[in-house]
C-alpha positions in Angstrom: 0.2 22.6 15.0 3.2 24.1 16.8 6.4 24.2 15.8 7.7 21.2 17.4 5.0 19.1 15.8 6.1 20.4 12.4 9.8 19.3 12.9 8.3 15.8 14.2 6.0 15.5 10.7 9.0 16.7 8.4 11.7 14.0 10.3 9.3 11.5 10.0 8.7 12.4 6.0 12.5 12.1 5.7 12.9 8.4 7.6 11.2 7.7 3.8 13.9 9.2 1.6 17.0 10.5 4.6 18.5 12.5 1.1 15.1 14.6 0.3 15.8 18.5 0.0 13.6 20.4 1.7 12.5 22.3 -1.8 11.3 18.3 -3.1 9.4 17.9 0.3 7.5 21.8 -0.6 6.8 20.3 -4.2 5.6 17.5 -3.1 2.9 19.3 -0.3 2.5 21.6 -3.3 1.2 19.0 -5.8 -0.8 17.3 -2.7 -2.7 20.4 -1.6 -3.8 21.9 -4.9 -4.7 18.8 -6.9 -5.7 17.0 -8.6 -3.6 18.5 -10.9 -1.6 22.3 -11.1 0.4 23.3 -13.5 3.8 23.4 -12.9 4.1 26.9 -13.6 1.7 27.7 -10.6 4.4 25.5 -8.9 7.3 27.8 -10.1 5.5 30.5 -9.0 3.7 30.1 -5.7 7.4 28.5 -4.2 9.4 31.2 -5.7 11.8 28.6 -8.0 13.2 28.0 -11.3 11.6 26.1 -14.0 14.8 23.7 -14.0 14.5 23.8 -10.1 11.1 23.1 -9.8 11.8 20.2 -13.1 14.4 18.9 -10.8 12.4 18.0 -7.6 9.3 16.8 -9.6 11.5 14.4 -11.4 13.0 13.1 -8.0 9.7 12.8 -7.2 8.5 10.8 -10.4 9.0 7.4 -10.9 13.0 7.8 -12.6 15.1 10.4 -11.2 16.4 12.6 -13.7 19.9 10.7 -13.2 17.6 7.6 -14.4 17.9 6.3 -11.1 14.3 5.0 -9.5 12.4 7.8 -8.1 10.1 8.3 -5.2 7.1 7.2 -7.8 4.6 10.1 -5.9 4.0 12.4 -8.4 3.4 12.3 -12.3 4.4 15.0 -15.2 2.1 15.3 -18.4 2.6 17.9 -20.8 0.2 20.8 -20.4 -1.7 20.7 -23.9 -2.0 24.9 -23.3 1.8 25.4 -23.4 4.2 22.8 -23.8 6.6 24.8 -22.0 5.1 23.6 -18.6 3.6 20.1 -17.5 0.3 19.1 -15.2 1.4 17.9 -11.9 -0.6 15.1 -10.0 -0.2 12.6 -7.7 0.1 8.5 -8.4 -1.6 6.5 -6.5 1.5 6.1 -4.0 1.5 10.0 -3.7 -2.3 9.3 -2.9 -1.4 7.3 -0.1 1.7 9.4 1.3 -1.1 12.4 1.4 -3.4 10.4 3.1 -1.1 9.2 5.6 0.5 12.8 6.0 -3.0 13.6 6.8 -3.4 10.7 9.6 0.2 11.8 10.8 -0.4 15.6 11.5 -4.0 14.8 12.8 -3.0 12.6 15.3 -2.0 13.6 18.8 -0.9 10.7 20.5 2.5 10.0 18.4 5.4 8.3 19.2 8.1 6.2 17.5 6.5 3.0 17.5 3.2 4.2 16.4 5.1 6.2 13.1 7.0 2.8 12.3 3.7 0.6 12.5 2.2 3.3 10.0 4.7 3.7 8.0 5.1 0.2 7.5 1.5 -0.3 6.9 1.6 2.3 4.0 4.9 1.4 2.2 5.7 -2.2 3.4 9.4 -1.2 2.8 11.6 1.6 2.4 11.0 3.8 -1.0 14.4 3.6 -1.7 16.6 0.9 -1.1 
């Protein structure tokens, strides 16, 4: 992938949520690529961020927002029985499906506009947010 691909892949994951920070979008590849579950601490650690930043973007990405608004619903937080300090990280089924799609997205070539909105719209049937 070159580096225009990778801005393509990262606009097209914000057309789902234009307000993500970038941090949320890393949590979220985070949880995805080293599932089924991690503990948030290896989170805190491997991206370099706070245990309230890190608590921060995986509540965004749960299903309430930490403001109690409705979140993105991708990811879900379980206390980690070892140390209740930190939770286990995994994906709902939605974050399932997001990954999945990523996946299709990155792997293939022949992308354009219409093709992302036809997928996207396949996947999510409306916009996350409203």
């Amino acid at each position: 992938m070159n580096r225009r691909e990778l801005l393509e892949a990262i606009e097209w994951i914000r057309t789902l949520d234009h307000d993500m920070p970038v941090q949320t979008l890393s949590t979220f590849l985070f949880v995805s690529t080293h599932g089924p579950e991690c503990d948030q601490k290896e989170l805190t650690e491997y991206l370099g961020m706070t245990q309230s930043t890190a608590s921060r973007n995986v509540s965004y990405l749960s299903k309430r927002h930490r403001h109690g608004a409705p979140g993105m619903g991708v990811l879900e937080s379980v206390e980690n029985p070892d140390d209740r300090r930190y939770k286990v990280l995994r994906l709902t089924d939605k974050g399932k499906k997001l990954a999945a799609w990523l996946d299709q997205l990155l792997e293939d070539k022949g992308k354009d506009k219409k093709t992302f909105e036809q997928k996207k719209q396949s996947l999510w049937g409306e916009e996350i947010h409203e």
